[in-house]
N, CA, C and O atoms as a GROMACS GRO file, in nm:
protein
  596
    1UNK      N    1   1.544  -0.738   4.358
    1UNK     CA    2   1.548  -0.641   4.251
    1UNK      C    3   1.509  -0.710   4.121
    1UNK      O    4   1.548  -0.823   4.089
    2UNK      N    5   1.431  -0.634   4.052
    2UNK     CA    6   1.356  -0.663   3.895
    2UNK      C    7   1.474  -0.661   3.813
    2UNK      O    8   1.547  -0.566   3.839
    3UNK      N    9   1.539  -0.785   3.666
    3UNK     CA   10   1.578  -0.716   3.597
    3UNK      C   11   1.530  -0.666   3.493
    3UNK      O   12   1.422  -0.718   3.468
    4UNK      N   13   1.564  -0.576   3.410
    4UNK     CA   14   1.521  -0.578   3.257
    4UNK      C   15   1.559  -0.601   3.151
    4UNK      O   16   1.670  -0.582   3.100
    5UNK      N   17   1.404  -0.672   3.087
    5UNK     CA   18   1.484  -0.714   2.975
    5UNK      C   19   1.436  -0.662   2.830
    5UNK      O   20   1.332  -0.596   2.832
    6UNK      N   21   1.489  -0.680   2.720
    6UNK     CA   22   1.482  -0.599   2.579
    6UNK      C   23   1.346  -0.570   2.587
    6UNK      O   24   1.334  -0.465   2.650
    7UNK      N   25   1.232  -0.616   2.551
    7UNK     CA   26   1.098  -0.648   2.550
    7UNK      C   27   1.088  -0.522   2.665
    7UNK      O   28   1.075  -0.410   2.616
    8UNK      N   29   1.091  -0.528   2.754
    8UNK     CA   30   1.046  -0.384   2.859
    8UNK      C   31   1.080  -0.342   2.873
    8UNK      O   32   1.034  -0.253   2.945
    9UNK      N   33   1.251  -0.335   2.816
    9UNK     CA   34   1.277  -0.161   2.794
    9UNK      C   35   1.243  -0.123   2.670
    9UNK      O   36   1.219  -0.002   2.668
   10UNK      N   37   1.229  -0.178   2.559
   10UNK     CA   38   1.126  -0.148   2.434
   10UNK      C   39   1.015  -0.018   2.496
   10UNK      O   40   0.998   0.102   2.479
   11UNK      N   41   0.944  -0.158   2.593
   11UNK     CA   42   0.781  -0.057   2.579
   11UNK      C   43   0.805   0.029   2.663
   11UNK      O   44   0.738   0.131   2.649
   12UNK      N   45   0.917   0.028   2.797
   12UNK     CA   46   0.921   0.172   2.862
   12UNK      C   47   0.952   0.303   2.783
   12UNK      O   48   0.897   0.412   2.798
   13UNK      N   49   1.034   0.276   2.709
   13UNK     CA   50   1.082   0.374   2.570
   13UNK      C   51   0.983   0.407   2.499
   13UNK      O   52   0.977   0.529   2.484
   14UNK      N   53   0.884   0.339   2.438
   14UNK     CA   54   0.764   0.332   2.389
   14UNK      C   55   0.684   0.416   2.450
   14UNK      O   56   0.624   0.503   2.387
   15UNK      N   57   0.673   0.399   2.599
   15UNK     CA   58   0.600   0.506   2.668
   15UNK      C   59   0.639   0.602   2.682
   15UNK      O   60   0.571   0.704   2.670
   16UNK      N   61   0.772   0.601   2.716
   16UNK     CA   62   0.792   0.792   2.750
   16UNK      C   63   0.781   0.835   2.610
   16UNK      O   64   0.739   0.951   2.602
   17UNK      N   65   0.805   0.779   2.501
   17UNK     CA   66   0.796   0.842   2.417
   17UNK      C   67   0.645   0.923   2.348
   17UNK      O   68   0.627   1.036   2.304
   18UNK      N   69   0.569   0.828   2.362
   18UNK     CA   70   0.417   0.856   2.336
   18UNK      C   71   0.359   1.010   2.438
   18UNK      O   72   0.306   1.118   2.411
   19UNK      N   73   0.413   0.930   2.582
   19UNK     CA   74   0.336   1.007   2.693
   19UNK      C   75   0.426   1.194   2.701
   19UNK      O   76   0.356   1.293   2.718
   20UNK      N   77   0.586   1.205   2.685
   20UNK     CA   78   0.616   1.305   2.683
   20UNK      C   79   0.638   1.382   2.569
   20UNK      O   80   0.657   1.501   2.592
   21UNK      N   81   0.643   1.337   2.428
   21UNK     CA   82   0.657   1.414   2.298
   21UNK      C   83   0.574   1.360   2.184
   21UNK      O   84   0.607   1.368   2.066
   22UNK      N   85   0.454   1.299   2.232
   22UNK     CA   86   0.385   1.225   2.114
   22UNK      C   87   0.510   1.159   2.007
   22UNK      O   88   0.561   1.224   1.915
   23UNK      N   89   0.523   1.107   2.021
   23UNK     CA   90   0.613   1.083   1.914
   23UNK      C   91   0.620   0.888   1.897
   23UNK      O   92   0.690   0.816   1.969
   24UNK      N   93   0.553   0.854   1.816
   24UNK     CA   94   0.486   0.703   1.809
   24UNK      C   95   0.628   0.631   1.719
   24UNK      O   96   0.670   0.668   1.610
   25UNK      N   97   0.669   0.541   1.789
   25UNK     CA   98   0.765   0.432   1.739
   25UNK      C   99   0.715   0.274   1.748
   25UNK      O  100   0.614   0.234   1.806
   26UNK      N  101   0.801   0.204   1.683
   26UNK     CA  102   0.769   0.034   1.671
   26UNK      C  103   0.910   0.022   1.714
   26UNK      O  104   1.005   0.101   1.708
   27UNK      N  105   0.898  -0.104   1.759
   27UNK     CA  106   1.039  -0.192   1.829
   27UNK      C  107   1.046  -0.276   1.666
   27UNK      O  108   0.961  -0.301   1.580
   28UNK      N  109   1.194  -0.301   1.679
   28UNK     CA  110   1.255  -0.380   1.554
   28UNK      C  111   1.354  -0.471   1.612
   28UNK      O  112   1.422  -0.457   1.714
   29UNK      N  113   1.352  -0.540   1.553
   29UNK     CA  114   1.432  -0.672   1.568
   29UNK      C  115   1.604  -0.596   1.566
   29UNK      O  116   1.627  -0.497   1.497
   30UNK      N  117   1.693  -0.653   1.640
   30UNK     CA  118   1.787  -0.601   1.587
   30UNK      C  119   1.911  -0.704   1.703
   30UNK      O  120   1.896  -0.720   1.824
   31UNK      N  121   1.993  -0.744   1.642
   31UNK     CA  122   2.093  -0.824   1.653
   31UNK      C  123   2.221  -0.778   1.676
   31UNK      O  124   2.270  -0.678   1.621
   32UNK      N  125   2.287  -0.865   1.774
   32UNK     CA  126   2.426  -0.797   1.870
   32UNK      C  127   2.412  -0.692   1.916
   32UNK      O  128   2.302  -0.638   1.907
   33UNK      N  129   2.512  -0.635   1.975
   33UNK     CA  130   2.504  -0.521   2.062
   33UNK      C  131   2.476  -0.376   1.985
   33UNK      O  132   2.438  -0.280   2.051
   34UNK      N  133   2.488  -0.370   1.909
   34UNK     CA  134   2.365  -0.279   1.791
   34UNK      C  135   2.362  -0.260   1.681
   34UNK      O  136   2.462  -0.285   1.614
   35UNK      N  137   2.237  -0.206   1.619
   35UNK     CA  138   2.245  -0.240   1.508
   35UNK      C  139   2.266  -0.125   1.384
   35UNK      O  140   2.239  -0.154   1.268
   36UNK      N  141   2.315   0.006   1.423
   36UNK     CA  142   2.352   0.055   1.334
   36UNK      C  143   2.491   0.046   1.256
   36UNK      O  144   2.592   0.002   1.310
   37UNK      N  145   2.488   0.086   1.136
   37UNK     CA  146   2.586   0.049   1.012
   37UNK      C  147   2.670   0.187   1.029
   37UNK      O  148   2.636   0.293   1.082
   38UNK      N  149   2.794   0.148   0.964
   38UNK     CA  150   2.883   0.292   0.970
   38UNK      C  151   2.859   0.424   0.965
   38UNK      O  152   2.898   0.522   1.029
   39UNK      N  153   2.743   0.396   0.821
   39UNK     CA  154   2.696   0.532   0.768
   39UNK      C  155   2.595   0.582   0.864
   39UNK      O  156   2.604   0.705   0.859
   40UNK      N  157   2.490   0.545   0.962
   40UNK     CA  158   2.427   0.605   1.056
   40UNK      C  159   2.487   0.632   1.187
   40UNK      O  160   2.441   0.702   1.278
   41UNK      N  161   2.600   0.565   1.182
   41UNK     CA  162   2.730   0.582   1.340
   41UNK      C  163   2.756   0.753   1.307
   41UNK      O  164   2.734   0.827   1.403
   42UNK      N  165   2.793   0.807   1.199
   42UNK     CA  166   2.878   0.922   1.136
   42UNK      C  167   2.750   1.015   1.177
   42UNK      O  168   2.765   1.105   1.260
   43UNK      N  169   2.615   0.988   1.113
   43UNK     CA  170   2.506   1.057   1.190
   43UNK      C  171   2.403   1.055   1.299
   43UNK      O  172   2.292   1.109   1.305
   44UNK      N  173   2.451   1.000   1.360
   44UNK     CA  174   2.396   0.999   1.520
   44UNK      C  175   2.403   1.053   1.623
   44UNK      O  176   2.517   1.098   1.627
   45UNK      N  177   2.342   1.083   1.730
   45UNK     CA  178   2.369   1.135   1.851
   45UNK      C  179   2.392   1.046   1.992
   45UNK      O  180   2.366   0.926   1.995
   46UNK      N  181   2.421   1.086   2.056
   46UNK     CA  182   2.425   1.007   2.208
   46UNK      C  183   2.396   1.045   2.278
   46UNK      O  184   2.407   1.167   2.264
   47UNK      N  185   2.342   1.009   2.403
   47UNK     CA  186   2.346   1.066   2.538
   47UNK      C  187   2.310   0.909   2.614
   47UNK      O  188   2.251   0.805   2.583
   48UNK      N  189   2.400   0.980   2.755
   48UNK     CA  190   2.347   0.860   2.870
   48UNK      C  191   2.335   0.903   3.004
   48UNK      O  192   2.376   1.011   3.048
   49UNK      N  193   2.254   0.776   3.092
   49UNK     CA  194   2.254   0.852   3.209
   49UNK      C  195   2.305   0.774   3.266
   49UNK      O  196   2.339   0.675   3.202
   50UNK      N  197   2.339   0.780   3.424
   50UNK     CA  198   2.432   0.736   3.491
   50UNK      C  199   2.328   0.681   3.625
   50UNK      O  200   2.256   0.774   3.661
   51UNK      N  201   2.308   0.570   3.694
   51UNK     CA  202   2.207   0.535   3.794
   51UNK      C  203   2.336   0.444   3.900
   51UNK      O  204   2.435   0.381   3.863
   52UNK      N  205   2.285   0.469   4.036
   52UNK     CA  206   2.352   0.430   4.141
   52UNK      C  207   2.262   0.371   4.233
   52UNK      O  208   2.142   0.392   4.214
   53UNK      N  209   2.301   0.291   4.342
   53UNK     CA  210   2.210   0.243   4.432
   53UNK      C  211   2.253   0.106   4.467
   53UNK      O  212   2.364   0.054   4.454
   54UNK      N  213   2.100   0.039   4.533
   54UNK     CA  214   2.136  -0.111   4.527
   54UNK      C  215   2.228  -0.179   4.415
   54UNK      O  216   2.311  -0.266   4.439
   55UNK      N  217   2.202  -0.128   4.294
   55UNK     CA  218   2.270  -0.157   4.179
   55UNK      C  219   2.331  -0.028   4.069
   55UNK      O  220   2.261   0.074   4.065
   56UNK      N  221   2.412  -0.030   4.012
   56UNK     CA  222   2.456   0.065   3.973
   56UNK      C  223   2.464   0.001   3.775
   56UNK      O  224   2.449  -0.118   3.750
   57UNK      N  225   2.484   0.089   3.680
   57UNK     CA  226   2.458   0.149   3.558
   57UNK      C  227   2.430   0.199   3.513
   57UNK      O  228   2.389   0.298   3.576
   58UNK      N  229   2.411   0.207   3.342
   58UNK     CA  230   2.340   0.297   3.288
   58UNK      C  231   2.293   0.284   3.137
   58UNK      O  232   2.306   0.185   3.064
   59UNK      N  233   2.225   0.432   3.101
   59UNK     CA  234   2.086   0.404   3.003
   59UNK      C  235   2.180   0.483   2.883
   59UNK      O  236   2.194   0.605   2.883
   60UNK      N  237   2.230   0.409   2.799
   60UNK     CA  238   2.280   0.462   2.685
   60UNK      C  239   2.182   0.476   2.565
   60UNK      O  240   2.125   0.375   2.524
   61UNK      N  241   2.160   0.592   2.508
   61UNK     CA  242   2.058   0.621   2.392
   61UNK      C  243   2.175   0.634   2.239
   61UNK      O  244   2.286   0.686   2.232
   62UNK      N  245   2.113   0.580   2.158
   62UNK     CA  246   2.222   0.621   2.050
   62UNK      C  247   2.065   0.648   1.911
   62UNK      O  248   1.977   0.570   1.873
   63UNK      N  249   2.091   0.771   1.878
   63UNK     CA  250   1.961   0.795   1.768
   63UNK      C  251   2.019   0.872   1.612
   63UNK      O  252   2.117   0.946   1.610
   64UNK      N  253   1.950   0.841   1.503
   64UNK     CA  254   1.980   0.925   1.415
   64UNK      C  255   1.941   1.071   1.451
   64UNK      O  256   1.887   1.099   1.558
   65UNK      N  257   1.980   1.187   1.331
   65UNK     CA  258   1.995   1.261   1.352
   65UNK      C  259   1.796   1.357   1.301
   65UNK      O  260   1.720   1.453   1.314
   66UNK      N  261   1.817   1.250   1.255
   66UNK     CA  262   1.667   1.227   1.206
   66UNK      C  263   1.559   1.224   1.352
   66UNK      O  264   1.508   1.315   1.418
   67UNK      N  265   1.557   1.078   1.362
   67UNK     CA  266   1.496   1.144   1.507
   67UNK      C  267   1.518   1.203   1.600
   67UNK      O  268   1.421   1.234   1.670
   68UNK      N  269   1.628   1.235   1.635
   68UNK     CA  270   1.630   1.376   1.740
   68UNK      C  271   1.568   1.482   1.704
   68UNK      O  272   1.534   1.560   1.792
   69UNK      N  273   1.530   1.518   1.539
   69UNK     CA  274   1.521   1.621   1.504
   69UNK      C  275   1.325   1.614   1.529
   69UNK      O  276   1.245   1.704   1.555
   70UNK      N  277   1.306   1.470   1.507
   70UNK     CA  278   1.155   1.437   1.507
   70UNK      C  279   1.147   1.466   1.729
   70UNK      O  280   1.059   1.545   1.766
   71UNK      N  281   1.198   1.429   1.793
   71UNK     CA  282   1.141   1.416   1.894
   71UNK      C  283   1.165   1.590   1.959
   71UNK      O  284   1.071   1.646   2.014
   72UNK      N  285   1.314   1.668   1.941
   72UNK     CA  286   1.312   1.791   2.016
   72UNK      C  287   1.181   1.906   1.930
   72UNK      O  288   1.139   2.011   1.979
   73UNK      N  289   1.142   1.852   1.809
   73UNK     CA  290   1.022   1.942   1.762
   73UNK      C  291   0.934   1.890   1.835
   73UNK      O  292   0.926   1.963   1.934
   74UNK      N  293   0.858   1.798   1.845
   74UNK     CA  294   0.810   1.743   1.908
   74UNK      C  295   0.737   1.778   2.058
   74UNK      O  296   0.619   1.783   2.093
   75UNK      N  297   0.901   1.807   2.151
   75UNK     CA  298   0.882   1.842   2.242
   75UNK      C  299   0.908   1.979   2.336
   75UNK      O  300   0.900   2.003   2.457
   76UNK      N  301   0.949   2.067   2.196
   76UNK     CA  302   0.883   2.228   2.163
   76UNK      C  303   0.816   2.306   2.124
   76UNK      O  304   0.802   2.426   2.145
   77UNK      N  305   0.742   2.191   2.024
   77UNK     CA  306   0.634   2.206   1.974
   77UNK      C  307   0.654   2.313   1.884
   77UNK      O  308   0.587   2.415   1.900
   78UNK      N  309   0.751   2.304   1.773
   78UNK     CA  310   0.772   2.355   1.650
   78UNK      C  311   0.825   2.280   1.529
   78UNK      O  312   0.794   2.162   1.518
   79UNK      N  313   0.888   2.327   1.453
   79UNK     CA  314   0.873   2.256   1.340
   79UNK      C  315   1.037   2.199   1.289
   79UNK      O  316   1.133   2.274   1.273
   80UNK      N  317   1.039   2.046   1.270
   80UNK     CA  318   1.174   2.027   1.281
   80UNK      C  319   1.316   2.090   1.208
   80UNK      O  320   1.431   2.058   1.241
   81UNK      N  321   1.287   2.166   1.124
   81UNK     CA  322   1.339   2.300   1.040
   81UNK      C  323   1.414   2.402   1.156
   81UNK      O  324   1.519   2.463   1.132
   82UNK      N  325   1.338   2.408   1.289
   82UNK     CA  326   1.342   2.490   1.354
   82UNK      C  327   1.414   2.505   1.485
   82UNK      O  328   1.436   2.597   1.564
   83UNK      N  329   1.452   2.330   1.471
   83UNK     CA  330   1.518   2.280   1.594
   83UNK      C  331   1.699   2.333   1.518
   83UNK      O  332   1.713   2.382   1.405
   84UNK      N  333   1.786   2.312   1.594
   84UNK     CA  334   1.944   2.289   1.597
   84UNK      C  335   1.974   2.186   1.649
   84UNK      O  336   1.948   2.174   1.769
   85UNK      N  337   2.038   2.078   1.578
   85UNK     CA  338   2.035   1.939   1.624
   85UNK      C  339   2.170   1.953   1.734
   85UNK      O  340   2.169   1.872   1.827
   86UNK      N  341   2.250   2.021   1.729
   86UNK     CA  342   2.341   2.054   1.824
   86UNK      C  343   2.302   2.107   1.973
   86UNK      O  344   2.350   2.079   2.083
   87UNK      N  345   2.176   2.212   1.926
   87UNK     CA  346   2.176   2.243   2.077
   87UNK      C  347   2.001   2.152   2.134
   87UNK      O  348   1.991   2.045   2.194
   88UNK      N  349   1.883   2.245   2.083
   88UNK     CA  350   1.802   2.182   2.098
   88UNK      C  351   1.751   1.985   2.115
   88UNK      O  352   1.676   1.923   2.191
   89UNK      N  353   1.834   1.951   2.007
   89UNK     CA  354   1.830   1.813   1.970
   89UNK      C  355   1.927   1.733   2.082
   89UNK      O  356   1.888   1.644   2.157
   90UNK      N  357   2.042   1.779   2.076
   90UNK     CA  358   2.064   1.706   2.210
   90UNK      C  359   2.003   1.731   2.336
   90UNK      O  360   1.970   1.629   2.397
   91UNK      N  361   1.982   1.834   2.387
   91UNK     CA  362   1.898   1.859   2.497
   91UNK      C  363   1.787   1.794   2.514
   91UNK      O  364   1.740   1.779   2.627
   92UNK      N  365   1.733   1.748   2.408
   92UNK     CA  366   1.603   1.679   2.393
   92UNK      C  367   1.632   1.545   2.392
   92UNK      O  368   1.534   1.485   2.435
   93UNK      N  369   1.731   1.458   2.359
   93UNK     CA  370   1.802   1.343   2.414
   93UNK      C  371   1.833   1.323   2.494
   93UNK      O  372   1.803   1.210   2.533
   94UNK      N  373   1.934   1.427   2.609
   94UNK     CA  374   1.944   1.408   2.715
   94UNK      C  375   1.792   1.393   2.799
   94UNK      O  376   1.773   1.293   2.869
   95UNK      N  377   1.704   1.481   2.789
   95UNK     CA  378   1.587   1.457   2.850
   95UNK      C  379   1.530   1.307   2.830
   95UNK      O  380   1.503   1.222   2.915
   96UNK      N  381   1.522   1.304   2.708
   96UNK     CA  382   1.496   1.142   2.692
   96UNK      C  383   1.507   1.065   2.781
   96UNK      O  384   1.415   1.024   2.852
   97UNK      N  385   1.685   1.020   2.794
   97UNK     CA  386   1.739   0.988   2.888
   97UNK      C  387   1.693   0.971   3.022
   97UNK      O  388   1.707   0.863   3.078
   98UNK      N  389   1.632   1.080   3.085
   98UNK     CA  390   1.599   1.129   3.216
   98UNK      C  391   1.516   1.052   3.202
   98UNK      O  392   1.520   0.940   3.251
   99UNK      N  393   1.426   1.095   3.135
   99UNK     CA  394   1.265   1.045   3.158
   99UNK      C  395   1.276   0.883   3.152
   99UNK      O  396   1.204   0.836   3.240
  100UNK      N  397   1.336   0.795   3.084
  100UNK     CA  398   1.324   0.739   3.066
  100UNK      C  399   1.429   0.618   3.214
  100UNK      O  400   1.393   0.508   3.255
  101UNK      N  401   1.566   0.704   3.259
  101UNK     CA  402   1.603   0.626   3.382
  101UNK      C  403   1.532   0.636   3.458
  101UNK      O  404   1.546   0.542   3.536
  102UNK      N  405   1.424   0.728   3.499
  102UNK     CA  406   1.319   0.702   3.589
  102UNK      C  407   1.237   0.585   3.562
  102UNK      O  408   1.227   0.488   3.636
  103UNK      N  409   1.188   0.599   3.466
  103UNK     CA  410   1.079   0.402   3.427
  103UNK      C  411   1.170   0.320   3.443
  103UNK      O  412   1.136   0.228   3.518
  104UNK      N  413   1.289   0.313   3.397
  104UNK     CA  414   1.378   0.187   3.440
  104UNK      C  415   1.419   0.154   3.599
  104UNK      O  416   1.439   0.048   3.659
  105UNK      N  417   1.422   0.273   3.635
  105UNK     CA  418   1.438   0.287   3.819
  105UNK      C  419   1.323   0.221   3.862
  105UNK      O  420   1.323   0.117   3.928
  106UNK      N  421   1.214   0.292   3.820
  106UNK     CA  422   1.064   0.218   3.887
  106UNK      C  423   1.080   0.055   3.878
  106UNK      O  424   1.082  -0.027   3.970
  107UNK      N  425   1.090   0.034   3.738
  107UNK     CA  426   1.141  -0.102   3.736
  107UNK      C  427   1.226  -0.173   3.778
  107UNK      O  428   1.210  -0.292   3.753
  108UNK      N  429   1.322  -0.143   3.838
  108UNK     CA  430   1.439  -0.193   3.941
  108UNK      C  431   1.369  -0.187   4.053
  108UNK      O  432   1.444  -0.199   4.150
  109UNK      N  433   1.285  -0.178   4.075
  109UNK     CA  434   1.203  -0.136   4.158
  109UNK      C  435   1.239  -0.063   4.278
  109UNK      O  436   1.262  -0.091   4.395
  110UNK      N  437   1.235   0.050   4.199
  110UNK     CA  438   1.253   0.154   4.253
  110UNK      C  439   1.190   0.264   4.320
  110UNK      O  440   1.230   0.375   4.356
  111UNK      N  441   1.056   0.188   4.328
  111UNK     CA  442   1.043   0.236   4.419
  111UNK      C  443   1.011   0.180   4.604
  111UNK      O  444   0.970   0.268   4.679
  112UNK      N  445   1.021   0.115   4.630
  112UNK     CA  446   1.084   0.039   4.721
  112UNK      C  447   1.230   0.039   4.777
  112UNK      O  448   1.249  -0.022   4.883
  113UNK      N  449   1.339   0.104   4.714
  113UNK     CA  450   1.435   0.087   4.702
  113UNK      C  451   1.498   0.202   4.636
  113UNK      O  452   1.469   0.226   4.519
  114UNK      N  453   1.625   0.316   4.735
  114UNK     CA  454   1.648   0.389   4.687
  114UNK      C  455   1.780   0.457   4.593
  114UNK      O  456   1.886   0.502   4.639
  115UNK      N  457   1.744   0.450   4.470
  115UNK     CA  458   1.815   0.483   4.360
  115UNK      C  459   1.854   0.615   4.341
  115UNK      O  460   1.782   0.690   4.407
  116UNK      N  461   1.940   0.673   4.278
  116UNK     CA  462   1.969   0.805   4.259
  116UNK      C  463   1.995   0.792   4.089
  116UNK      O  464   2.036   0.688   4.037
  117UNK      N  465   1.962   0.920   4.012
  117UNK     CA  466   2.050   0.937   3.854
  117UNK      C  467   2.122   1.063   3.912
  117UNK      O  468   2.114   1.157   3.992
  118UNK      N  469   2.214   0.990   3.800
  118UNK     CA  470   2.237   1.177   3.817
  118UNK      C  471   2.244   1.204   3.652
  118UNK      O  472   2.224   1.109   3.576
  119UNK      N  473   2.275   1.349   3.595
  119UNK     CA  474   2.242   1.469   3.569
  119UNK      C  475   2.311   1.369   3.420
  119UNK      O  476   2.416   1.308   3.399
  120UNK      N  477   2.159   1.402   3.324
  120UNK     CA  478   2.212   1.314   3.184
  120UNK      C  479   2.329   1.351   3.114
  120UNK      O  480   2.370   1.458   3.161
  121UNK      N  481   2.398   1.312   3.026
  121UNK     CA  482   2.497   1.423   2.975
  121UNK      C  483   2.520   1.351   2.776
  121UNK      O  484   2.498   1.233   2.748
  122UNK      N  485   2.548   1.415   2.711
  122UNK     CA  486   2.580   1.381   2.535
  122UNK      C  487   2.721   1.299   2.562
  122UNK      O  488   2.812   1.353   2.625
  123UNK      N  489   2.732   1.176   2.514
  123UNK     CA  490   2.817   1.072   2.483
  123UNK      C  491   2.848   1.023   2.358
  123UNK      O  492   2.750   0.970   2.303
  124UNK      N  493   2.942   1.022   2.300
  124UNK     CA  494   3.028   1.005   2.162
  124UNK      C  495   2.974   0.842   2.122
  124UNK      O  496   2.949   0.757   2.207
  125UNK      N  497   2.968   0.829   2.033
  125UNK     CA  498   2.876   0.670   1.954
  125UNK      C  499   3.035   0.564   2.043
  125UNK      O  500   2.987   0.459   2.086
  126UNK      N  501   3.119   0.568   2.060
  126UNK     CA  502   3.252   0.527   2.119
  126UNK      C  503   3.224   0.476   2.240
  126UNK      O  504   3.267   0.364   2.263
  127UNK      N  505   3.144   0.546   2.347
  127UNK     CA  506   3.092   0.537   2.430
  127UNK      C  507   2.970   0.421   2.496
  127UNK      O  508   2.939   0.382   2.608
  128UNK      N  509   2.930   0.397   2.370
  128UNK     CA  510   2.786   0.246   2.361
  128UNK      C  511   2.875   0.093   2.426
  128UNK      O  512   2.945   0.005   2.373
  129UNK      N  513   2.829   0.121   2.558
  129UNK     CA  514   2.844  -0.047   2.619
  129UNK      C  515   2.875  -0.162   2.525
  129UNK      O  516   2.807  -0.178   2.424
  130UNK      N  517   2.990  -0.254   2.558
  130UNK     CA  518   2.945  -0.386   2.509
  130UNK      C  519   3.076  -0.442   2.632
  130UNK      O  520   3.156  -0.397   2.714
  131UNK      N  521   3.014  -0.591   2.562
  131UNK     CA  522   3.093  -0.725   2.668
  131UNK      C  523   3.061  -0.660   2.802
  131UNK      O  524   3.148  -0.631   2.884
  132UNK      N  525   2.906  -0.636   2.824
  132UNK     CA  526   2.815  -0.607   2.973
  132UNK      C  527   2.798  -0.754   2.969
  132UNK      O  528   2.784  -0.842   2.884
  133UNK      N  529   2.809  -0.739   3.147
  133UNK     CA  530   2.782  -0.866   3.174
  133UNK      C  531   2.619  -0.885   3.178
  133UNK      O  532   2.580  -0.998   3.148
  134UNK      N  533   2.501  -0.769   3.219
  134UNK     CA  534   2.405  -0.783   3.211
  134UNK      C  535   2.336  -0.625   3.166
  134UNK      O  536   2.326  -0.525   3.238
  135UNK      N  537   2.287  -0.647   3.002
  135UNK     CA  538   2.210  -0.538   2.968
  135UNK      C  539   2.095  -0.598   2.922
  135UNK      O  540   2.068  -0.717   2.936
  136UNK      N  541   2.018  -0.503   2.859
  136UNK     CA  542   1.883  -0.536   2.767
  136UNK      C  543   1.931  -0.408   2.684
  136UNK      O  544   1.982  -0.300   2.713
  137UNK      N  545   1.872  -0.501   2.519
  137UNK     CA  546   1.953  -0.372   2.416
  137UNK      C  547   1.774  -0.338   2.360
  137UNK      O  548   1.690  -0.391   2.434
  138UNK      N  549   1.735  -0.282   2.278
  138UNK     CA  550   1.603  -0.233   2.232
  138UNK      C  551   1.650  -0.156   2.122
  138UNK      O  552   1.758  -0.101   2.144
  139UNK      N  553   1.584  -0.131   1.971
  139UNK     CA  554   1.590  -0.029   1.832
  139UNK      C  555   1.459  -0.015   1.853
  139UNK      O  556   1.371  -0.098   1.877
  140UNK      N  557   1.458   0.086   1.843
  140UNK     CA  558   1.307   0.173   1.796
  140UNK      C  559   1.342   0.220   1.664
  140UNK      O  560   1.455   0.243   1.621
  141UNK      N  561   1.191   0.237   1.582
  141UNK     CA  562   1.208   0.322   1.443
  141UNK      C  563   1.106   0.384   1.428
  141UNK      O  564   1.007   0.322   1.468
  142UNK      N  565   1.086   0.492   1.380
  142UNK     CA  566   0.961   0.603   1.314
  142UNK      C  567   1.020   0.644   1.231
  142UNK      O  568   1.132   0.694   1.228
  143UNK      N  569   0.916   0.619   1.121
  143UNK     CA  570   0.963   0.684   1.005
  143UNK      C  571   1.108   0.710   0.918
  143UNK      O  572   1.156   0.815   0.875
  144UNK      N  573   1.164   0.545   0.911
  144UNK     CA  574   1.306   0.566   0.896
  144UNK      C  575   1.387   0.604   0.946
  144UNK      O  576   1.502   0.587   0.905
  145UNK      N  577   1.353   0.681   1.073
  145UNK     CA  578   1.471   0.684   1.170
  145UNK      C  579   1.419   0.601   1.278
  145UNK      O  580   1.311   0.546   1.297
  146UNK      N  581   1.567   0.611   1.368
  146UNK     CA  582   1.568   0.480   1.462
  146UNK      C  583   1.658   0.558   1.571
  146UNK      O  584   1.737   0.650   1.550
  147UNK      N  585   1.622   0.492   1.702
  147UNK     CA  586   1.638   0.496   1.821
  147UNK      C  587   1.695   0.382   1.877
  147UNK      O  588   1.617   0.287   1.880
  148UNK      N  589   1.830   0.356   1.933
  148UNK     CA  590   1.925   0.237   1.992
  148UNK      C  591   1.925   0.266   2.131
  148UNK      O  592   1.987   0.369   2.155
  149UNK      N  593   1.860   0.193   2.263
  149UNK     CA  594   1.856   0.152   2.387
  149UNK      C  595   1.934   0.104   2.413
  149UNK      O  596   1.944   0.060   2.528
   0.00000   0.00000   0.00000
């Protein structure tokens, strides 16, 4: 089994992001187990997914409220005014999520090897992993907002 590390879950994130909501980010440097400050903890969202198999974990997303609002327009193709960061915006995180434990599955190599997710769900900033014995962490940013892997 493949592991992963920061650097490729960066660009898998990178990709689903491009390939399912246009939505173009840069990877940022970012130190300890993450790097948002109080005041973006208070506005953020969560979601994670849950993966089983040869190996078992999971894909915790933590984003401002900002980009959720940039990616569920995005990937309704209206105008971010138009989204509800409650309903639309998380839904559009949880999808994230999805899309994105699949590239990490492939990369566990997964396909060779059979993995299951199950069903993404919204997780409280409380919720973000630490003292893992083995993760890869990744920040994305567009446009002042930012995305935590």
């Amino acid at each position: 089994m493949t592991a992963i590390f920061s650097d490729e879950l960066a660009m898998l994130a990178i990709q689903a992001l491009e390939r399912t909501a246009f939505v173009l980010v840069d990877a940022v440097e970012s130190e300890g187990e993450h790097s948002w400050s109080e005041e973006e903890s208070a506005d953020c969202l969560c979601a994670r997914i849950n993966y089983s198999g040869p190996s078992s974990g999971q894909i915790v997303l933590a984003a401002s409220c900002g980009f959720v609002l940039e990616l569920a327009s995005s990937l309704l193709g209206v105008e971010p005014e138009d989204i509800d960061v409650d309903i639309e915006g998380k839904d559009a995180l949880k999808e994230l999520a999805n899309v994105l434990g699949g590239s990490v599955l492939v990369e566990l190599d997964g396909e060779h090897v059979d993995f299951r997710l199950q069903v993404p769900e919204v997780c409280e900033i409380s919720d973000w992993p630490s003292g893992c014995e083995t993760w890869a962490h990744s920040r994305l940013a567009s446009e002042g907002e930012w995305l935590e892997i």
